[in-house]
C-alpha positions in Angstrom: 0.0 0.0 0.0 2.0 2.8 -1.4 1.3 6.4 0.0 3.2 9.5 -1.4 3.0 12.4 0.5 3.7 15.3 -2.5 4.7 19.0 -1.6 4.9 22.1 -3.6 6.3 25.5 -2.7 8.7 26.4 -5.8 6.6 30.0 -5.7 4.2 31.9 -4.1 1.7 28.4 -3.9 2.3 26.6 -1.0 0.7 23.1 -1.7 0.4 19.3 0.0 -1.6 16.3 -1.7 -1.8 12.9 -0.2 -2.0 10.0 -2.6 -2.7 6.1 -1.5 -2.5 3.3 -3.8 -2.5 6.0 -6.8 -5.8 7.6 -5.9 -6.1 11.4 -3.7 -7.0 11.3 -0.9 -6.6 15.1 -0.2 -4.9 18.4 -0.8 -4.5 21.7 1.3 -3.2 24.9 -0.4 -2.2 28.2 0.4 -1.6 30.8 -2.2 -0.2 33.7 0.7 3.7 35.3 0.1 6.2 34.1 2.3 4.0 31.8 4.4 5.9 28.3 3.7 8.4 28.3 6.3 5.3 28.8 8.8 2.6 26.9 6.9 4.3 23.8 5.3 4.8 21.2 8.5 1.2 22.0 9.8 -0.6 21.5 6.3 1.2 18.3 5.9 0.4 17.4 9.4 -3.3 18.0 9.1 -3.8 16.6 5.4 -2.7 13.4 7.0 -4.5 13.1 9.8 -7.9 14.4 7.7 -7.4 11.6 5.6 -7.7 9.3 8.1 -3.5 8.1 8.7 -0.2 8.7 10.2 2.7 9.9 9.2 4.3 6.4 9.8 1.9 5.4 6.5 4.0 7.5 4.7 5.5 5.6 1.6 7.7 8.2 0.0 7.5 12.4 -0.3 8.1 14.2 -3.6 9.0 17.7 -3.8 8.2 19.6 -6.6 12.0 20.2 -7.3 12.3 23.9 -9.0 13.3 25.6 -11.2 11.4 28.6 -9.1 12.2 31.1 -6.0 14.9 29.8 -4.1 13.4 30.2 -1.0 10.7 28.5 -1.7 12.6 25.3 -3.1 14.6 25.6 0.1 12.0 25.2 1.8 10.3 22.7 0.4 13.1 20.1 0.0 14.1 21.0 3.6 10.8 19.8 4.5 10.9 16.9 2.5 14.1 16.1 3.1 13.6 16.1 7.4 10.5 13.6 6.8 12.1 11.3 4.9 15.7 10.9 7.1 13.2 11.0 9.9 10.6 8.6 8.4 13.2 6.2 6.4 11.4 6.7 3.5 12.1 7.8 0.0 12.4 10.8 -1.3 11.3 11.3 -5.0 11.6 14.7 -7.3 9.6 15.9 -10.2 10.3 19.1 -12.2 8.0 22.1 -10.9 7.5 23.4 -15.0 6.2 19.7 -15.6 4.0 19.6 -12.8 2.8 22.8 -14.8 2.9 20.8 -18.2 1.1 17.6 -16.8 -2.3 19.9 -15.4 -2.7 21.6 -18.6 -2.1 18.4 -21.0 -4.9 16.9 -19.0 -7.0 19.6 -19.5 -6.0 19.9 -23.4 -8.6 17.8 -26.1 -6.3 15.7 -28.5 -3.2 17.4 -26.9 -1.3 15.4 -29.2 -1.8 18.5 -31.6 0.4 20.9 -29.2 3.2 21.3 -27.5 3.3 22.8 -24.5 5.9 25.5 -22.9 5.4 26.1 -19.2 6.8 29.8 -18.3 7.6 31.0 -14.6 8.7 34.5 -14.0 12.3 34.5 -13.1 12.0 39.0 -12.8 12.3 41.4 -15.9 11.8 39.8 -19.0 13.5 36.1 -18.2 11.5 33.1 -17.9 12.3 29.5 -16.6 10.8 27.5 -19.1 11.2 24.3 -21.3 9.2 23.0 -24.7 7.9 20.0 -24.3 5.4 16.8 -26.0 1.7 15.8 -25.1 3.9 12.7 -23.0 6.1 15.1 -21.3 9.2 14.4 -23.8 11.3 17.5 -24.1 11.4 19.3 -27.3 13.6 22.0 -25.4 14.8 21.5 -22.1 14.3 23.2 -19.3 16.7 26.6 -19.3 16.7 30.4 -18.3 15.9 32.2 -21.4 15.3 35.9 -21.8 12.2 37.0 -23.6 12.1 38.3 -27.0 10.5 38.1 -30.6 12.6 35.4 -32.1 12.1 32.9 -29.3 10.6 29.8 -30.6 9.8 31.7 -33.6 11.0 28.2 -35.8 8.7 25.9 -33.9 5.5 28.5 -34.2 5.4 28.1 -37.9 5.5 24.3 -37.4 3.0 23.5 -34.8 0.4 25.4 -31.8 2.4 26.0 -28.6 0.3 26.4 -25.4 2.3 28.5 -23.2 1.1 28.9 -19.4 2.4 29.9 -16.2 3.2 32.9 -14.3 6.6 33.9 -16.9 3.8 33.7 -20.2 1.6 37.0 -19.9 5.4 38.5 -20.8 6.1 36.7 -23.4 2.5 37.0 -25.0 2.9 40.7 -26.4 5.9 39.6 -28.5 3.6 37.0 -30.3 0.7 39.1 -30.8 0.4 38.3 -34.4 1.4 34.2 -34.1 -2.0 32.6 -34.8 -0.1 29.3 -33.3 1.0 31.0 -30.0 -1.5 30.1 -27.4 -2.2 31.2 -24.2 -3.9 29.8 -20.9 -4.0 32.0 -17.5 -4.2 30.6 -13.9 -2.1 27.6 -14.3 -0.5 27.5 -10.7 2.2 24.6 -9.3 0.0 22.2 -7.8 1.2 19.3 -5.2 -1.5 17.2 -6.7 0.3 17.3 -10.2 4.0 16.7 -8.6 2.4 13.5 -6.8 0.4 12.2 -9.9 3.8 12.5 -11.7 6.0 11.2 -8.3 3.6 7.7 -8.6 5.2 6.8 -12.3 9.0 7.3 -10.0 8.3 5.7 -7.4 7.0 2.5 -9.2 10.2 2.2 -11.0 12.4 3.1 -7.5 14.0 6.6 -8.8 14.6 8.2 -5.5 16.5 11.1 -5.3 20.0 10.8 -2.6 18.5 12.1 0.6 22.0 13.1 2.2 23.0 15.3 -1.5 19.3 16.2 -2.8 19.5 20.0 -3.5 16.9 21.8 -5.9 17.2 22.7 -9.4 17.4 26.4 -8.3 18.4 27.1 -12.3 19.6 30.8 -10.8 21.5 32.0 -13.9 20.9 33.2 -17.8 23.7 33.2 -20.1 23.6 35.9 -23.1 25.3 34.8 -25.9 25.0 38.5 -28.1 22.9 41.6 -27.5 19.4 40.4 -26.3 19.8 36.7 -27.7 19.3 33.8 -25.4 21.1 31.2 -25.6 17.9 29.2 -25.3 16.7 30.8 -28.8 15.1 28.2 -30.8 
């Protein structure tokens, strides 16, 4: 009887889901600035006990594991990372901008027609973000890229890109006139995403090295000539 126990705080969403034999059981989130460090252990500890269990029926945590605020990934694998050594259980890690990919996909009718580019706002006109397939394969992988016209510009004439997140409103202006640049708003990280993605991980046993686990923080964009990313596809 497997339960994950998945938590998400890689920005301003501070978010728990509890999963048993792959099914929810329950989620608790917070969408407050700077409230994770205060917030995080006593969601986690009430989700458990609302759905009825312990946290000694913990199977594994997974931790939504960035790119995003620093802080917040801090945070978040600390958090994991204390349950697991203190639990002996695994610890499993699933890419925040996929979490974003996976809601949206599911949301998408014949999202085999898209691809799909998760955006968070990394300040000013930079973006984490990667490109990636209806079955989460990368097309581009996840980077720092600074926002302008000619991002992506090849792949638009090829195929519709759905771009999402909190980095995409910046992005959309420079596209204006792109009939295959698409836009959805409100897609937020979501703990129930990292553990419906975590359950795949933990089937086949890829745990993450509790004593060395440290986020994908993803801090720095590299310029390669005036105003060209070197993430410009």
């Amino acid at each position: 009887m497997a339960v994950i126990l998945a938590i998400e705080t890689s920005t301003t969403v501070c978010s728990v889901a509890l999963f048993k034999e792959g099914q929810l059981l329950g989620a608790s989130e917070l969408q407050i600035e700077k409230s994770h460090s205060s917030h995080i252990t006593v969601m986690v500890a009430q989700l458990v006990e609302n759905c009825g269990l312990t946290l000694a029926d913990v199977s594994a945590v997974a931790v939504s594991g960035g790119p995003g605020s620093y802080t917040g990934l801090r945070i978040g694998s600390s958090t994991a990372k204390g349950l697991c050594f203190s639990l002996d259980i695994p610890l499993l890690e699933v890419s925040t901008l996929y979490g974003l990919a996976a809601q949206v996909i599911a949301a998408t009718p014949n999202p085999e027609q898209y691809l799909f580019c998760p955006m968070l706002d990394a300040r000013r006109m930079e973006v984490y973000t990667c490109l990636l397939t209806h079955e989460l394969e990368e097309v581009m992988p996840v980077t720092p890229v600074i926002l302008d016209e000619h991002l992506l510009q090849e792949k638009l004439t090829q195929q519709p890109i759905i771009f999402f997140g909190s980095g995409a409103a910046k992005y959309k202006p420079l596209v204006s006139e792109q009939p295959n640049a698409l836009f959805i708003e409100a897609i937020l990280p979501s703990a129930k995403t990292i553990g419906q993605l975590a359950l795949a991980k933990y089937d086949k046993q890829q745990f993450e090295d509790i004593a060395y686990y440290e986020p994908f923080y993803l801090k720095d964009v590299y310029i390669t000539g005036a105003g060209k990313s070197t993430a410009n596809v």
